[in-house]
C-alpha positions in Angstrom: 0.0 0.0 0.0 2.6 2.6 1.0 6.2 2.7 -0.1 8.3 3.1 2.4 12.2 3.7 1.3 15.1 4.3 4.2 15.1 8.4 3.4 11.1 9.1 4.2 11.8 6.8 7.5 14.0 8.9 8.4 12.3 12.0 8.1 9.4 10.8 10.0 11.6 9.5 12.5 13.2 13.2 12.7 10.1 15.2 13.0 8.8 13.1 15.3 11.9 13.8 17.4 11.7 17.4 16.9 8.0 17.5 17.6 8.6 15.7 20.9 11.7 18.1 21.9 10.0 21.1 20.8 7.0 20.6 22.9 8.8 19.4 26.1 10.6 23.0 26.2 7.8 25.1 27.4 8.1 27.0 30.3 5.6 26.6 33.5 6.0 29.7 35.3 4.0 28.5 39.1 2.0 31.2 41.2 3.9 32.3 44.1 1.4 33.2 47.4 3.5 34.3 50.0 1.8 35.7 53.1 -1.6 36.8 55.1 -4.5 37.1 52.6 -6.3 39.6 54.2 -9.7 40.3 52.8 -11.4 44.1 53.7 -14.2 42.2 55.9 -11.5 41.0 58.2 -9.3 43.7 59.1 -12.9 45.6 59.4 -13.6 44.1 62.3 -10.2 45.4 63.9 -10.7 48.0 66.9 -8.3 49.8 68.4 -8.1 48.0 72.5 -8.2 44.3 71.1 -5.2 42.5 73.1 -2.4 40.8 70.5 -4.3 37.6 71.4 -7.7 38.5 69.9 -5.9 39.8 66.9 -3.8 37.1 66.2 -6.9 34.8 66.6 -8.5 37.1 64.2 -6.2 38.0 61.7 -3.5 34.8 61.9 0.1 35.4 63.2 1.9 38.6 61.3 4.4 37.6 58.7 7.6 40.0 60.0 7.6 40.6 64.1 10.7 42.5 64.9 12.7 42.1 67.5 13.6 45.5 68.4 9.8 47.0 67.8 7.7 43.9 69.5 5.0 46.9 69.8 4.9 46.4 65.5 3.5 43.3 63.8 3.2 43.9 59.3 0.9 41.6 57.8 2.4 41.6 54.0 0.9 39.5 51.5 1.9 39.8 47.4 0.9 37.2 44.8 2.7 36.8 41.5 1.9 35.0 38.7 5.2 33.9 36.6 7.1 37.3 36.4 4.2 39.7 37.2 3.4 41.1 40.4 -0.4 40.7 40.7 -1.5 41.5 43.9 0.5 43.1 47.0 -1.0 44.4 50.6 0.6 45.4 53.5 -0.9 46.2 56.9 0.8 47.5 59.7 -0.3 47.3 63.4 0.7 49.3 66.6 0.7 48.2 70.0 1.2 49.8 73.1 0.5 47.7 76.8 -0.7 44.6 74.7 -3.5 46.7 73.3 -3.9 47.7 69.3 -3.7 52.2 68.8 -3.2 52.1 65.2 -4.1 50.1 61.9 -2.1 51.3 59.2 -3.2 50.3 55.0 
């Protein structure tokens, strides 16, 4: 039915190869989710008074605590998806005597 000769063989056998290479080299670039997702509902429902207890319960533990300002706890949360930046939020809260003063957005 079909004639096969040693020189089309080959050149099926060679794109095949080159289809199979070429297709294996794409690039997955992963989300990245690093951080407290904080939606607007949450952090609403902040007041200034709660203990460092009730926000940590409310909120989740911040991301950065420094050692030399325990009276500062940033919530930072970014998303990127392959080599852009989609989302980034930062929220800053102020102790002072245990008790929350200031949110800052």
């Amino acid at each position: 039915m079909f004639k096969t000769t040693p020189n089309s063989m080959l050149k099926v056998i060679l794109t095949l190869t080159f289809t199979l290479l070429v297709s294996g080299c794409s690039i997955y670039k992963m989300e990245v989710q690093q951080g407290n997702a904080l939606n607007n509902e949450t952090v609403s429902q902040l007041q200034k008074g709660m203990s460092k207890a009730e926000v940590a319960s409310l909120l989740g533990n911040p991301l950065l605590q420094d050692n030399f300002r325990s009276n500062r706890w940033d919530y930072i949360y970014f998303k990127r998806s392959g080599n852009k930046l989609g989302n980034k939020q930062n929220l800053t809260l102020f102790f002072e005597n245990d008790q929350l003063i200031q949110v800052r957005k």
